[in-house]
N, C-alpha and C positions, 0 to 999 in steps of 0.2 A: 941450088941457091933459091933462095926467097923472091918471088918479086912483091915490090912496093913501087906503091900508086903512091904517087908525089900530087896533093893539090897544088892548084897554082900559085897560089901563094907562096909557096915555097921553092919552087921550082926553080928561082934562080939560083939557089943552091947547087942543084944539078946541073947546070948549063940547059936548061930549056927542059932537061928530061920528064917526061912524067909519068915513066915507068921505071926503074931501075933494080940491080938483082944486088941480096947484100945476102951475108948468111951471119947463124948467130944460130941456138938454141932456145933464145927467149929473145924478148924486145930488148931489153938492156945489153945485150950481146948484139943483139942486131943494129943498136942505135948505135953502140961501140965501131962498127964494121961501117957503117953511113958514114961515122964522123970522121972516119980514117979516110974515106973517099973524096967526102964534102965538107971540108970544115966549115963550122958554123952549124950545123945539122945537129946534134943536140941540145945547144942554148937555144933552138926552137920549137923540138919536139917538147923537150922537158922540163923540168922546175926541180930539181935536186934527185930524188930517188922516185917522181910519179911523171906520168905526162902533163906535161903543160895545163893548165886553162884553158878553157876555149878549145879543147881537142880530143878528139878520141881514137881510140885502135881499134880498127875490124880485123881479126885473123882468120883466113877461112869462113868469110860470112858473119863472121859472130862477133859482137865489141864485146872487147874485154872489160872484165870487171878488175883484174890481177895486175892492173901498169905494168910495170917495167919487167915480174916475173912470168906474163904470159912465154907458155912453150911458143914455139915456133917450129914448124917442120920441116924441111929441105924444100918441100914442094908447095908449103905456105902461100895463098895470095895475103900480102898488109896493105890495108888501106889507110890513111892516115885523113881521119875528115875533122874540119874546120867546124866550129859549132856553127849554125846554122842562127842568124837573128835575126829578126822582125816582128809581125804581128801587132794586135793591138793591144 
């Protein structure tokens, strides 16, 4: 299975987790397999068929450009990060 890095923002979902293992062949599979575990969990990652606003997916080091059809590999790290705001 996949693991995913839960920001903390989210983490109450999980009950405090901020690592957790889901499987799925792609994010949309994988947000599928989250939601089954943690309800609530894709009315936060997502917005209908893309990820959410304000959010992005690293798979393997890399942000996807593909939402919800990024592949996913059995041995996948998903990070799941928070836009980042401030500056001037």
């Amino acid at each position: 299975m996949a693991i995913v890095h839960i920001p903390p923002q989210m983490q109450e979902l999980t009950g405090g987790a901020a690592e957790v293992e889901a499987e799925g062949g792609n994010l949309r599979q994988l947000v599928a397999h989250l939601e089954a575990a943690f309800p609530g969990f894709r009315d936060r990652l997502t917005r209908g068929d893309s990820v959410a606003p304000g959010l992005a997916v690293s798979i393997d080091n890399v942000v996807t450009s593909r939402g919800l059809l990024a592949e996913v590999e059995t041995d996948s790290v998903v990070h799941i990060i928070p836009a980042i705001s401030g500056g001037s």
